[in-house]
Wavefront OBJ file of the C-alpha trace (Angstrom):
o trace
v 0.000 0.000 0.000
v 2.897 2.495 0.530
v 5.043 1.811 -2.158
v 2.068 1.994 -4.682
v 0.741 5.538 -3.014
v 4.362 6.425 -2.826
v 4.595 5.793 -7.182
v 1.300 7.700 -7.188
v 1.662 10.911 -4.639
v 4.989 12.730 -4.343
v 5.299 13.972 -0.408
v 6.092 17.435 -0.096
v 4.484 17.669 3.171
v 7.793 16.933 5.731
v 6.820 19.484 8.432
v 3.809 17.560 9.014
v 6.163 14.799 9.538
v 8.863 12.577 8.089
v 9.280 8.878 6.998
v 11.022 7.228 9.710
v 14.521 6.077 7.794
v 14.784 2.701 7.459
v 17.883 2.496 9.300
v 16.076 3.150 12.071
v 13.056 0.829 11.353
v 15.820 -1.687 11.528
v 17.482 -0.866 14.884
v 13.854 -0.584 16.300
v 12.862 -4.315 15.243
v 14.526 -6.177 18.171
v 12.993 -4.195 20.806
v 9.423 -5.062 19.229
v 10.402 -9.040 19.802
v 12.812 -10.518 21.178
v 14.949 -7.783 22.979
v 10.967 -7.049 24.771
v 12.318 -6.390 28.190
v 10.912 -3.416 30.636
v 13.966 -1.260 30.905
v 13.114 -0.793 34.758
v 13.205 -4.554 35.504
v 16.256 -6.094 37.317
v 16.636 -9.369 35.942
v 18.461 -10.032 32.061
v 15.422 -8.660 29.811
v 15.244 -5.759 31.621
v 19.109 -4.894 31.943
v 19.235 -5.138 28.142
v 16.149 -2.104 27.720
v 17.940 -0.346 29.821
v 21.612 -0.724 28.301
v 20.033 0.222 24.763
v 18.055 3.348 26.272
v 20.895 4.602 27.539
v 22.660 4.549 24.377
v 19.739 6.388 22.774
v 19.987 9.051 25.538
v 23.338 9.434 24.777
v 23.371 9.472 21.030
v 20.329 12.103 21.348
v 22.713 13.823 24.161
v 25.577 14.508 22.010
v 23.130 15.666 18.933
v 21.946 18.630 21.106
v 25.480 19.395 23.378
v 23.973 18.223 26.655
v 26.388 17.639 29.285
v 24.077 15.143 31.051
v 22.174 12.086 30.976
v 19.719 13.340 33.506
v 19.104 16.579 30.837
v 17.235 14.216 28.526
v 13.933 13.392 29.276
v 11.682 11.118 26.921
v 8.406 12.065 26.296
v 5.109 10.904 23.888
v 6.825 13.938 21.658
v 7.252 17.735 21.572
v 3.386 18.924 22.631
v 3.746 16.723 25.686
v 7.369 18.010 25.987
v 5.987 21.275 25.815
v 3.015 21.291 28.300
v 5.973 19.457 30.795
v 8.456 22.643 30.725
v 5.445 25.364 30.424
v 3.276 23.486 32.962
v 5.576 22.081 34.963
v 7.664 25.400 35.355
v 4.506 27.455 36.449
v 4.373 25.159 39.175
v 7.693 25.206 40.031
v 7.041 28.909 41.407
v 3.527 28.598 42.590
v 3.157 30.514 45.767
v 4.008 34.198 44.184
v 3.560 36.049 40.898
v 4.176 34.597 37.870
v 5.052 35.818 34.125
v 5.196 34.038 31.185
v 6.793 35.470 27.794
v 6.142 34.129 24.452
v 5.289 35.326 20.744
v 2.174 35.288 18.833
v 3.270 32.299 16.104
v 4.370 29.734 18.821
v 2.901 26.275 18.060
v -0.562 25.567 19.245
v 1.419 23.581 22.073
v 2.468 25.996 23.580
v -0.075 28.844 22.935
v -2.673 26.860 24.461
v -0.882 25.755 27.277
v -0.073 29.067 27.908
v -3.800 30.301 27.765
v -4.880 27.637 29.999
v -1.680 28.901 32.475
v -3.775 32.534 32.633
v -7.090 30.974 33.422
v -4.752 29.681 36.783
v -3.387 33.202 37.613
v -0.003 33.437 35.489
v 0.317 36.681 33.367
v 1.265 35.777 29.723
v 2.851 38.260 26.923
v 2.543 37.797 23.669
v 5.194 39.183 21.470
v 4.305 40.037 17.750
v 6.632 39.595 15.012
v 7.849 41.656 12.189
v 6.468 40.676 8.180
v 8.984 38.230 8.397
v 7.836 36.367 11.020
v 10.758 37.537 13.264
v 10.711 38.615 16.913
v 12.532 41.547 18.085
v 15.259 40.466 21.122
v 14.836 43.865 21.847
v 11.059 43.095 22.675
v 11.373 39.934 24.769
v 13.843 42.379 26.647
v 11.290 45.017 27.137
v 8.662 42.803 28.204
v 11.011 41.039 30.872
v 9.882 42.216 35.261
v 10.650 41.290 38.075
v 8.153 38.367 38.048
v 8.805 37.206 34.709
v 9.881 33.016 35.112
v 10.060 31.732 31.567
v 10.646 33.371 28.012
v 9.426 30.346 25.518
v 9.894 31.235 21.845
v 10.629 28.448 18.811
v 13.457 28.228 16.817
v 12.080 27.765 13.868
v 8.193 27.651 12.991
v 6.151 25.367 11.811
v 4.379 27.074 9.150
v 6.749 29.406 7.643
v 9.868 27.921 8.571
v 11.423 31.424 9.812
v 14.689 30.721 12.584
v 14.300 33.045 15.144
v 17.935 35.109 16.819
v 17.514 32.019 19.870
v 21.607 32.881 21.137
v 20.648 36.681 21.144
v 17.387 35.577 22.785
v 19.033 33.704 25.251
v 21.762 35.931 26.419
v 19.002 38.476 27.087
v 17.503 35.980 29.658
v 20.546 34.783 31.049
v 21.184 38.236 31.774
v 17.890 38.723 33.277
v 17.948 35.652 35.401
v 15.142 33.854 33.448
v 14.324 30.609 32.039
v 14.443 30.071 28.271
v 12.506 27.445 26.660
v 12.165 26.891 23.013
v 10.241 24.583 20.319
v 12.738 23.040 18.357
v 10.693 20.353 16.693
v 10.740 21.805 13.659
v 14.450 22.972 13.586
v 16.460 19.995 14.292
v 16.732 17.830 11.354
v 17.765 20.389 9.297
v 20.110 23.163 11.497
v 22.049 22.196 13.850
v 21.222 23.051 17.533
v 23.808 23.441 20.391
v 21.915 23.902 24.288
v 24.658 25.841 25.575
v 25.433 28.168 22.388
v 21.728 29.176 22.281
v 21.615 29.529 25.984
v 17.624 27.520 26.471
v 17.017 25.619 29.991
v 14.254 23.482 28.284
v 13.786 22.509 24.680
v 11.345 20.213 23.035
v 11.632 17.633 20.416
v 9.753 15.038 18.748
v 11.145 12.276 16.980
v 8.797 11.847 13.900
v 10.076 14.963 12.512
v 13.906 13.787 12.368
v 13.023 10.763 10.340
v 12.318 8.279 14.116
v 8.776 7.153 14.516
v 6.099 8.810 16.085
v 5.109 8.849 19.942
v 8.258 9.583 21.201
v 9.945 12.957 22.041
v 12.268 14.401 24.314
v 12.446 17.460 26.899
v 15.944 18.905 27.606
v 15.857 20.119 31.325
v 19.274 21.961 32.441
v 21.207 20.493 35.325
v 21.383 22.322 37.928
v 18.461 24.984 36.689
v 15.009 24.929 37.904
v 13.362 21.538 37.346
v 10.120 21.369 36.002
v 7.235 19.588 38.305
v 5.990 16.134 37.252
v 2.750 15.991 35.368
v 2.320 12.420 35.101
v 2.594 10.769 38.434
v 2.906 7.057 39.366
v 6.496 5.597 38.994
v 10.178 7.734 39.087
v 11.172 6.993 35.496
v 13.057 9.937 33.991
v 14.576 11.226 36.988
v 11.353 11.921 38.222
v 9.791 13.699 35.984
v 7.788 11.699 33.252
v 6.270 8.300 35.286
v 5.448 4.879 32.811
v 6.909 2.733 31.440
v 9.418 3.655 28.387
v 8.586 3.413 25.012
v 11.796 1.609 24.616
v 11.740 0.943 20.336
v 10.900 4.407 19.894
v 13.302 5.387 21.998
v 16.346 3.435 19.828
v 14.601 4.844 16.968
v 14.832 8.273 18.291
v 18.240 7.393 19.276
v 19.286 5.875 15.775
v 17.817 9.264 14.099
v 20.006 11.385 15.876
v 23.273 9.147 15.040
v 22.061 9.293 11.292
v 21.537 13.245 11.842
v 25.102 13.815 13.712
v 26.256 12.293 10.456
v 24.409 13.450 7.765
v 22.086 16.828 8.036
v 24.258 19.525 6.866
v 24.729 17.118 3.798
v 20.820 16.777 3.238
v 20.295 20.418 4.386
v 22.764 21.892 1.397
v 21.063 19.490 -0.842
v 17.594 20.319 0.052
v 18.242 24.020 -0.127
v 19.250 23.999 -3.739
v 16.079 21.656 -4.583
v 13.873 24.242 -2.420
v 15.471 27.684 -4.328
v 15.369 25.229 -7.727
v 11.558 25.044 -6.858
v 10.988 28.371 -5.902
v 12.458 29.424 -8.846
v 10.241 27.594 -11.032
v 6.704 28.628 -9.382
v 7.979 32.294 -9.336
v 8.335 32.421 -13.554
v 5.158 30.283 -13.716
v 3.032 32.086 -10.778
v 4.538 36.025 -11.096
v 1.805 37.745 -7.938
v 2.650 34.547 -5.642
v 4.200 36.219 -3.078
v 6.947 33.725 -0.600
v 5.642 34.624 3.402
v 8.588 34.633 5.820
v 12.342 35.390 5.744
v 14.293 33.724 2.854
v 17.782 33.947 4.945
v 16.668 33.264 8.280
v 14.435 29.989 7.150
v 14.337 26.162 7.208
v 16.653 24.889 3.879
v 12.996 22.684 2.947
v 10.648 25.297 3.470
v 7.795 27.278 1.566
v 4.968 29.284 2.329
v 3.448 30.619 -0.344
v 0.369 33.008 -0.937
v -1.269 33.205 -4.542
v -3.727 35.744 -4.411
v -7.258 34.691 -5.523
v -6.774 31.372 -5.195
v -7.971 28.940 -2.322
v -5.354 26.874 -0.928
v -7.813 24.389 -0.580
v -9.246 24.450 -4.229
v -5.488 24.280 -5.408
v -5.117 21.216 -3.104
v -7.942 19.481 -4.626
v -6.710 19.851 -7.862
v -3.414 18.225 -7.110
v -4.309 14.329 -6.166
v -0.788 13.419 -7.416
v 0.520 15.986 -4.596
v 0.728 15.963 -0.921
v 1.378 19.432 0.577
v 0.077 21.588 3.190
v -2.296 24.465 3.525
v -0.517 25.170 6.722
v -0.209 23.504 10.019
v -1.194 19.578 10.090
v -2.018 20.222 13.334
v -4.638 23.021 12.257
v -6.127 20.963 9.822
v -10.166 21.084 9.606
v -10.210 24.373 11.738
v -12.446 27.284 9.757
v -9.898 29.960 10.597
v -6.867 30.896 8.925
v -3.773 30.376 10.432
v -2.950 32.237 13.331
v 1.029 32.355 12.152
v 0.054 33.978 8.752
v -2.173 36.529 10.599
v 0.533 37.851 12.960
v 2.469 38.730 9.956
v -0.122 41.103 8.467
v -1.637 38.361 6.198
v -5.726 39.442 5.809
v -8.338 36.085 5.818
v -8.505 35.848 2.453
v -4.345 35.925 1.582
v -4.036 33.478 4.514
v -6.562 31.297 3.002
v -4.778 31.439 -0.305
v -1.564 30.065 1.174
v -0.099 27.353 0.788
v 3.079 25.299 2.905
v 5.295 22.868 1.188
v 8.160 21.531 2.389
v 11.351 19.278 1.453
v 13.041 16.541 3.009
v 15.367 13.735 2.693
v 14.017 11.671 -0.210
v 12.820 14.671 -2.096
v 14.152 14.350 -5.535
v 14.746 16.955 -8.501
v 12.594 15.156 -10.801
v 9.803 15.670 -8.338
v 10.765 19.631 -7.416
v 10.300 19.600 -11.341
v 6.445 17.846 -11.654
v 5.312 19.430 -8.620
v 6.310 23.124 -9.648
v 4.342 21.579 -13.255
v 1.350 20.812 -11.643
v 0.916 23.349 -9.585
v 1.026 26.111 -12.042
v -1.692 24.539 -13.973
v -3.623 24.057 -11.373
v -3.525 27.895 -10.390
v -4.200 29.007 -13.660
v -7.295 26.644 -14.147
v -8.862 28.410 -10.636
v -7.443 32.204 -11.812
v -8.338 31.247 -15.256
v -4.862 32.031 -16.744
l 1 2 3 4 5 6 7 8 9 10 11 12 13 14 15 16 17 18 19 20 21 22 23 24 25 26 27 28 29 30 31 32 33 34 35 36 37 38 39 40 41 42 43 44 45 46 47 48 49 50 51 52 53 54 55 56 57 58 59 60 61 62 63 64 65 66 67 68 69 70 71 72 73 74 75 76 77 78 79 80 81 82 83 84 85 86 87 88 89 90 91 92 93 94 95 96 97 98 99 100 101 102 103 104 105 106 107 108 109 110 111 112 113 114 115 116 117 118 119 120 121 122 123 124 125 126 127 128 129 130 131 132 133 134 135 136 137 138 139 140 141 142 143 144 145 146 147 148 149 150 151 152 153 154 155 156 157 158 159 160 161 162 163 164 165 166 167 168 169 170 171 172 173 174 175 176 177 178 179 180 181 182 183 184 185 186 187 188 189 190 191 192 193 194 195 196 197 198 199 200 201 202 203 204 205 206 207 208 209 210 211 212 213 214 215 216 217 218 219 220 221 222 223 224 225 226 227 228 229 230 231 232 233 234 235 236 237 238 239 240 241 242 243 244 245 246 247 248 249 250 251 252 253 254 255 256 257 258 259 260 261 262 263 264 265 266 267 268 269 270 271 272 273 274 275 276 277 278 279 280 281 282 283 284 285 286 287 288 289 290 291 292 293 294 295 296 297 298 299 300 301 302 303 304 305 306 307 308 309 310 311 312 313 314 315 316 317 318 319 320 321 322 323 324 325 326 327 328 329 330 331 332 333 334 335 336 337 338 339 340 341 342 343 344 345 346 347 348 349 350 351 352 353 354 355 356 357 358 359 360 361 362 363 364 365 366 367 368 369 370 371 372 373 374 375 376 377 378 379 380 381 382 383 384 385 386
């Protein structure tokens, strides 16, 4: 079934999320049959889980420049890693005022959590961004006081693919005395990402956008910063701050995705940048008023968002069976409103319902940069009637 939709539908669609590599499909099989063992057992089965999750918390370890083992926590993926750090933080200080910073194109994740934090009492800022989807330092700055606990902002977004000035982000707080989380789902499988030389306390991940399967994530937690409380309660697995029992094959394929990305991203990143330019190219000559939303030098290598005036994303999307792209967030998909990212940059409702999000990844070929820019200029010009 997936080799014949894969002959029929080329995947442009990798922010939504990735293939898991078959290298890691491989390392993964074991642990789904013989190798079965809870990694929190004593006896032989057990001692071999654990052995093989630690190697996975290392490999991810040295991916991100932790210093620790006790820094990386597993999770179901980056919304639970999320809700952990912005929850569990709030928490952390309850008992006197509390301030949370963030900007108005973080992830639903965190947006929501943060909503449902100033329902309980915590004061949340909202930072708007520039027409290129970039916040101001300066304005995280000015919005710091003397209660502020937490700046969260994303590293790169999910939509639009802009990178965000993190290490000038995270000197500000350090200087302040505050806590710096960020989303870096999006950003790690195609920049690389350093804890200490973009200054965050807590960052989230999830592995089914690094090419790992899905259900599995991870929250980097500091040592030796303020710990985030426990939101899942029961047992003291991950240092006491996630309880159940480990997903142990996602875990190696987590693990296995980071070796293969320690090896191998800036490769795939330079590759997929020239496909993504060699694409824009081609839609810009075919599709002159389509208009690119979000910085084109501080932005993912695979990334497009695209508006084309007049002409519902949806409509176009129908009109492209042999396609699979985006007409925004997967996470958004079904809601009535336009996107809440494309909106804080100025976008009206009917430009943010003309957009549309593609994006590259590791398989992506030039023959199929070269049929997808085809087909979607005809199918634009059969709604604009060009």
């Amino acid at each position: 079934m997936t080799n014949a939709l894969a002959e029929q539908v080329i995947y442009l669609d990798y922010q939504s999320t990735t293939p898991t590599d078959p290298r890691v499909v491989e390392a993964m099989l074991p642990y789904l049959t013989d190798a079965f063992g809870n990694p929190s057992s004593r006896h032989a089965y057990g001692r071999q889980a654990a052995d093989a999750v630690r190697i996975a918390r290392r490999r991810f370890r040295a991916l991100i420049g932790a210093r620790f083992d006790s820094e990386v926590v597993f999770t179901s993926g980056a919304t639970e890693s999320d809700h952990l750090a912005l929850t569990g933080i709030a928490h952390a200080f309850t008992g006197r005022r509390r301030h949370i910073i963030t900007t108005a194109i973080e992830h639903k994740a965190v947006l929501t959590t943060c909503r449902r934090l100033a329902h309980h009492g915590v004061e949340v800022t909202e930072i708007p961004v520039d027409r290129d989807g970039l916040v101001n330092p300066a304005d995280i700055a000015a919005a710091i006081t003397p209660v502020t606990i937490l700046v969260s902002v994303m590293h790169a977004n999910n939509e639009i693919g802009t990178i965000q000035a993190l290490a000038e982000i995270g000197q500000i707080t350090r200087d302040h005395g505050v806590l710096l989380h960020t989303d870096a789902a999006q950003s790690l499988g195609s920049v690389r990402f350093d804890v200490d030389h973009l200054g965050v306390d807590l960052a989230s991940f999830s592995s089914h956008k690094i090419y790992g399967p899905k259900g599995v994530g991870v929250l980097y937690v500091r040592h030796g910063s303020v710990r985030p409380i426990a939101q899942l309660h029961g047992g003291s697995q991950e240092h006491g701050l996630r309880a159940g029992t480990l997903n142990v094959p996602g875990i190696i394929g987590l693990g296995t995705a980071a070796g293969i990305l320690a090896e191998e991203r800036d490769h795939d990143a330079h590759r997929i940048l020239a496909l993504r330019n060699h694409l824009l190219e081609r839609l810009r000559a075919a599709i002159p008023q389509m208009a690119v939303n979000g910085s084109l030098t501080r932005r993912l290598p695979g990334n497009l968002s695209v508006t084309i005036p007049g002409a519902d994303a949806g409509q176009i999307i129908e009109r492209l069976p042999g396609l699979a792209i985006s007409t925004g967030s997967a996470c958004d998909t079904g809601q009535p409103d336009p996107s809440h990212v494309l909106t804080a940059l100025g976008l009206d409702k009917a430009d943010a319902r003309s957009t549309l999000r593609i994006s590259l990844g590791r398989p992506t070929t030039t023959a199929e940069i070269e049929t997808a820019a085809r087909q979607l200029a005809l199918a634009v010009h059969a709604i604009l009637g060009g």
